[in-house]
N, C-alpha and C positions, 0 to 999 in steps of 0.2 A: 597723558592726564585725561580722565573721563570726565566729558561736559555733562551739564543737567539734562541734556536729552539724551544720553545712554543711560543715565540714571533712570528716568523715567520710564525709555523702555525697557530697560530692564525688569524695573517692577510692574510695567504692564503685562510681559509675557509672565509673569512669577504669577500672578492672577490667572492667566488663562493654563495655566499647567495642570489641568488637570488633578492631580491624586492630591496635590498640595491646593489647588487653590481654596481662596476665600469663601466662607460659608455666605450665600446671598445678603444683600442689606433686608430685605422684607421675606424672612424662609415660611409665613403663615401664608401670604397672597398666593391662590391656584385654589382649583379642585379639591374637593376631599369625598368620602362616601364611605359609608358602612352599611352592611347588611347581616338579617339573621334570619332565620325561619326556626317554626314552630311547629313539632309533630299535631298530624291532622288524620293519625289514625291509620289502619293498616291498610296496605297497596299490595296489590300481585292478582292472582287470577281467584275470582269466585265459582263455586261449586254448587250446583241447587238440584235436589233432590225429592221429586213427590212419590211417596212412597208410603202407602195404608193408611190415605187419611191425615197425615204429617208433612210437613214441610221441613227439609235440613239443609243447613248452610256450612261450606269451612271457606274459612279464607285465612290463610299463612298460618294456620294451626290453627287459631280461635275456631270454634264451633257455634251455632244454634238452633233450636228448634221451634217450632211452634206448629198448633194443630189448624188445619184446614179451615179455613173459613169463607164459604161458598168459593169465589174467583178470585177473592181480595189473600196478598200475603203479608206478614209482617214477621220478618227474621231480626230482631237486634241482638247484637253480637257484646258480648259480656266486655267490661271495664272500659266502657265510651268508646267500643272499638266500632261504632258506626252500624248501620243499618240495610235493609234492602227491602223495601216497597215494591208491590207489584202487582201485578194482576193475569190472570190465564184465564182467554177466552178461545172456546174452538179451538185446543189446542197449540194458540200461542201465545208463551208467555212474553208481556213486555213487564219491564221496572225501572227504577231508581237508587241509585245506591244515597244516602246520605251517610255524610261525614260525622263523625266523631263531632260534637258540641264540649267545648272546654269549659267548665264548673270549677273547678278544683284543681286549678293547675299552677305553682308557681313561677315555672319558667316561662306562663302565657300571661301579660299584663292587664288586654283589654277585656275589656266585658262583649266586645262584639265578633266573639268566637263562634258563629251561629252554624248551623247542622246544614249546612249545603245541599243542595240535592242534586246530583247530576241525572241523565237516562245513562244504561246500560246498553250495549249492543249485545244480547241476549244469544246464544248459537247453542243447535242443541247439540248434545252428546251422547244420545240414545234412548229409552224409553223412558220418561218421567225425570232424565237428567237436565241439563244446562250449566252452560260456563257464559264467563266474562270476566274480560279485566277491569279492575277497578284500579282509580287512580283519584283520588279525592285532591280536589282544591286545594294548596299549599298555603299557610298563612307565611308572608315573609313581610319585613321593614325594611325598610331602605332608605338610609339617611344622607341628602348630600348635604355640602357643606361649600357655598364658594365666597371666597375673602379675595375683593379687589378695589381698586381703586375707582374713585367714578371721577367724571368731566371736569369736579371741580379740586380733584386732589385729595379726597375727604376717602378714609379708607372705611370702606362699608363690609355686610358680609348678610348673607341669605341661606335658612333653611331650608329645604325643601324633601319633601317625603309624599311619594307617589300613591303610598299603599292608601292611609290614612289619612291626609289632607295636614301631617302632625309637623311644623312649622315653625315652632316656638311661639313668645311673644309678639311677636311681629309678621309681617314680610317679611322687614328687611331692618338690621341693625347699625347701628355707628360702633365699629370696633376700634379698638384699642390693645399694643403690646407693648408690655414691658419685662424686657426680656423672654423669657418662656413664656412668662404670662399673656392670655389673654383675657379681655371682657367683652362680650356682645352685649350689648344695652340700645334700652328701645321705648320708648312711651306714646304707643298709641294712641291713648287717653288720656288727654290734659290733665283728667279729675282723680287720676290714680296718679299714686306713685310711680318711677321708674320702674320698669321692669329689667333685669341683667342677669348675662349668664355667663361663669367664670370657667375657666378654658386653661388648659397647660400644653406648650407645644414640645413633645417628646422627640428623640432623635434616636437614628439607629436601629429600623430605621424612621422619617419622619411620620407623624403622627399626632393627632389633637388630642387630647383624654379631654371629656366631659359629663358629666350628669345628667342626662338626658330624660325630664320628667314623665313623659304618656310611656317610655320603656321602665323606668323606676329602678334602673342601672347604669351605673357608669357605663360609659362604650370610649372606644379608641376610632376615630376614621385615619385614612391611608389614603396617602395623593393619588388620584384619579386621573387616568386620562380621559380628555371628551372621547376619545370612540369610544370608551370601557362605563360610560354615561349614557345611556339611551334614553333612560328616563326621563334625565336633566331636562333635553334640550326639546323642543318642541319638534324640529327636525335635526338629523346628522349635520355638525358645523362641515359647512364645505360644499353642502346637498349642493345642487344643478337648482335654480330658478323652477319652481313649478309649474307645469302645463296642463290646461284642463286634460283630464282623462272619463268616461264615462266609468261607471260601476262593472265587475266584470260580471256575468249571471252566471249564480252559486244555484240555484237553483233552493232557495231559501223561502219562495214564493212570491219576492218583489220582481213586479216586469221590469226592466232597465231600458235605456233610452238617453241618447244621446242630449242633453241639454240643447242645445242648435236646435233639433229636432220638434223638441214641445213647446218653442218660443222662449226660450232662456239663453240670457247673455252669458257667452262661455267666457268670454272674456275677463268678465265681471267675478264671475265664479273663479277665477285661476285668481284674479287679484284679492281677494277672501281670505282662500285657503294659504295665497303668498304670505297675507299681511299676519294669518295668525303665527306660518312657518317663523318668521321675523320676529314674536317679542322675546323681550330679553329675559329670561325663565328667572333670575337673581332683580328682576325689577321692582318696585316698592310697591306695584298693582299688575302684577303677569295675569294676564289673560292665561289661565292653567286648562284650554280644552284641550279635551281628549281626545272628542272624536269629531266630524258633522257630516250630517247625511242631509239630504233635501229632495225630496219627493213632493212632485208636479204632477196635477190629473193622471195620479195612477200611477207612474213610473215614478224610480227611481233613477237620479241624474248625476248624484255625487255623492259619495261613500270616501270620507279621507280621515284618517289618523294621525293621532300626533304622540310626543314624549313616547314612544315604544310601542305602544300600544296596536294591536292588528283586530280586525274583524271576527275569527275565532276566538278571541280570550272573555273565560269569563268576566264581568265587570260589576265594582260594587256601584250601584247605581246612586247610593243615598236620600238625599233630598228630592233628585229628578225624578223617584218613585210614585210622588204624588201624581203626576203626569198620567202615569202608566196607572194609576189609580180610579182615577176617573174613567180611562179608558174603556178599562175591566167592568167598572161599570155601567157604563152604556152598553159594551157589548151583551154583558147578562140580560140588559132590559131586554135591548134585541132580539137576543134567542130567548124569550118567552119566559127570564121569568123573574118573578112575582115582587119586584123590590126596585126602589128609584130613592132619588135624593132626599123624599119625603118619609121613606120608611125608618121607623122609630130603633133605633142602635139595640135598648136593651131588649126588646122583644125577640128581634132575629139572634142573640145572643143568650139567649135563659137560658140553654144547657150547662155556660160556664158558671152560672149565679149556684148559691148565692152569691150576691157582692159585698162588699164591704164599704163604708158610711151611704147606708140609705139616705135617700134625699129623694121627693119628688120629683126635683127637679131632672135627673137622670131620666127617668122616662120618658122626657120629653126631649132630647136630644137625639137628631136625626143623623145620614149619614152624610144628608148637607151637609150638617154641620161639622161633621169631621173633615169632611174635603173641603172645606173655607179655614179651619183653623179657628170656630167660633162653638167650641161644644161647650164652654163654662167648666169644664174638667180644671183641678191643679197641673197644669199640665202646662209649664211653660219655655222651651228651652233657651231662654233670654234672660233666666233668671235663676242665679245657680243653685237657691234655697229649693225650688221647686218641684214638689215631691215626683212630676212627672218627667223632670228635667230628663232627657236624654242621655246623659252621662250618669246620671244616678240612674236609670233604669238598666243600661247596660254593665254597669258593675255590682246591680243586685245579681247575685248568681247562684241564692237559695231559689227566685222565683223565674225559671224562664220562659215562661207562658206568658208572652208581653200583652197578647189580649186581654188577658184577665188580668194584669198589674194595672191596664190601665183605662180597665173597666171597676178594679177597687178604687178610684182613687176620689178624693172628696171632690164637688162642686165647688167652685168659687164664685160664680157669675150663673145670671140666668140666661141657656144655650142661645145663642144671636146674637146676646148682646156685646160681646167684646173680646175684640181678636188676639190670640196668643200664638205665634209659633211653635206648635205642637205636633 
C-alpha cells in the first residue's frame, strides 16, 4: 500500500520531469529585450575623383557630381544616400562622410534621424583619385524589459532603452497578471491620471506583445539572458570587484597619470566607480551613467564605462551638449575671434533671416542668453504646447535647419528675464 510520502514524491519528481513538467507559477518574472535597426544609407568603399575641374563620387552604384570649388568639396549622393565634405590642400585630400538624414521614412519613427558626420581615412589611388570606406552610424532601439519581485513581495517591472533614454511612463511600474494578461501602471504625477500599459504574454516560444509608443508599433520581446544584456547592466552580473586602473594613453592628446601620482585618492576613486558598478539598472531612480573620466592639473587619471558602452563609440551626448557649448565658446574667444556671451544672436545670424514674427525684442537676445536658457524665445521643453518644444521640433521634418526653426519662433518674455529649458 503507498503511504502519502510516495504520493508526494511521486508528484515531486512528476514536476521536475522535464518535457512534462509544470509550466512556472510566475512565467512573466526574468529578462526580456527587443531590438531593431534602421537603414542609415549606403556602406562599402567610396571612390573620388578630380578630373577637369569636377569632382565624382560612386559608392555601391549611386553616383555624384559636383563642379570644383577652389579646395572645398560637396558630393551628395542622390535619394538621402548621404554625402562627402572635404577639402584638398597641397595635394591632400581630407573629408567627412555624412549620413543619410531620415525625412520621409516610415519605417523610422523619430524625428532625431540627424546627418551624422564622421572623418574618412582618405588613401590615394593614383592621380586625382581616392578611396575610402564608409560605414555610417547605425540607428538601432533596444528595449529591455525586466518584471521582478522586490523586498517587499510587490511584483514590479522597468523599462529601459540605451539608445533614446525611451522608458515608458515611469522608471519603474506596479505590474500585474492575469492570466496572459499583463498591465504595467504607473503615476508619477499625483495630478494626472494613471498612466498603464497593457501587455500579453505569448508562448511558443515565450514572449511579451505590446504597443510600444516613441516606436508607434507593436513589438514582441524574447527572454533575455544577462550576458546577451550588456546594455542592461551597468557592469557584467558576476564582474570581479573594481580596482583602480589609470587611463591607457591612446594617444588622443590627454597626458595620463596615475591618480597616486597628482595627489588623488585612488582608493576613493575605485570606490565611485564601485558604487556606480552596483545600482540596480530596474531601480525606481538608477543612476543610468555611462561614462566618467576625471582630469587633475592636466592629466587625465580615470577614464571608466558602464552599460556597454567603450571609449571608441560614438555617443549621442544630448542635453550634456550645452557643456560642450560653452566650451566652444570660449575657446573661439581665445583663438581671436570676434564674439563672446554679449554678442547679439540675430546679427551673427542674418544670412538665415529673413525670420519669421518680428519682434524688437529678438535683436536684443545675446548668446548669453541662449547658454543660460533665458532668450524669451517660445521655446520651452517643459511644456508640451510649446512651439519650440523639443519633441515638436524634432518631428517637424519639412524644416530641418533647426537654427533657423528656432530663430523663427515668436518671443514670449523680454531676453533675461525668465528661464525656460530650451
Amino acid at each position: 500500500m503507498k503511504t502519502w510520502l510516495h504520493v508526494a514524491v511521486a508528484g515531486l519528481l512528476g514536476l521536475l520531469a522535464g518535457p512534462g513538467a509544470a509550466a512556472p507559477a510566475e512565467p512573466e518574472i526574468g529578462l526580456w529585450s527587443y531590438q531593431v535597426s534602421f537603414p542609415a544609407g549606403p556602406r562599402g568603399e567610396l571612390t573620388l575623383a578630380h578630373e577637369g575641374g569636377r569632382w565624382r563620387g560612386t559608392l555601391g552604384g549611386a553616383k555624384a557630381e559636383a563642379a570644383a570649388s577652389g579646395g572645398d568639396i560637396r558630393l551628395a549622393f542622390p535619394a538621402e544616400g548621404g554625402a562627402f565634405r572635404g577639402t584638398l590642400k597641397h595635394g591632400v585630400l581630407r573629408g567627412f562622410w555624412v549620413r543619410r538624414a531620415v525625412t520621409e521614412d516610415p519605417l523610422f519613427p523619430f524625428g532625431e534621424a540627424l546627418a551624422y558626420a564622421g572623418p574618412l581615412a582618405l588613401h590615394p589611388a593614383g592621380p586625382g583619385r581616392w578611396r575610402a570606406s564608409v560605414a555610417p552610424l547605425e540607428d538601432t532601439f533596444t528595449l529591455y524589459l525586466k518584471i521582478f519581485r522586490d523586498e517587499g513581495g510587490a511584483l514590479k517591472a522597468a523599462f529601459r532603452n540605451p539608445e533614446q533614454n525611451s522608458h515608458g511612463a515611469a522608471m519603474q511600474f506596479a505590474a500585474t497578471r492575469n492570466g496572459d494578461t499583463l498591465r504595467f501602471s504607473a503615476r508619477p504625477d499625483p495630478a494626472k491620471p494613471e498612466a498603464h500599459l497593457d501587455a500579453r504574454l505569448l508562448h511558443g516560444p515565450d514572449r511579451i506583445a505590446l504597443f510600444w509608443d516613441d516606436l508607434k508599433r507593436p513589438i514582441e520581446l524574447t527572454r533575455t539572458a544577462p550576458k546577451d544584456a550588456a546594455r542592461f547592466f551597468p557592469r557584467p552580473p558576476g564582474a570581479a570587484p573594481y580596482a583602480y586602473r589609470p587611463p591607457p594613453a591612446t594617444g588622443d592628446g590627454w597626458k595620463v597619470a596615475r591618480a597616486g601620482d597628482v595627489g588623488l585618492d585612488e582608493a576613493a576613486l575605485a570606490r565611485v566607480v564601485q558604487r556606480i558598478a552596483d545600482v540596480d539598472p530596474a531601480g525606481g531612480r538608477p543612476w543610468m551613467i555611462h561614462s566618467l573620466a576625471i582630469a587633475y592639473r592636466g592629466k587625465l587619471v580615470l577614464d571608466e564605462y558602464f552599460y556597454g558602452h567603450g571609449p571608441g563609440e560614438p555617443h549621442d551626448t544630448r542635453s550634456a551638449s550645452k557643456t560642450f557649448s560653452s566650451v566652444m565658446l570660449g575657446a573661439l574667444m581665445m583663438g581671436g575671434a570676434r564674439v563672446s556671451p554679449q554678442t547679439r544672436v540675430y546679427q551673427v545670424m542674418a544670412p538665415l533671416g529673413p525670420f519669421a514674427h518680428p519682434d524688437p525684442r529678438k535683436a536684443r537676445i545675446t548668446l548669453g542668453h541662449l547658454l543660460t536658457h533665458n532668450a524669451g524665445l517660445a521655446c520651452d521643453d517643459n511644456a508640451e504646447a510649446s512651439p519650440g518644444n523639443e519633441d515638436m521640433i524634432e518631428a517637424d521634418r519639412a524644416h530641418p535647419d533647426w537654427a533657423k526653426v528656432t530663430l523663427d519662433l515668436p518671443m514670449r518674455f523680454e531676453p533675461g528675464a525668465r528661464y525656460a529649458y530650451c
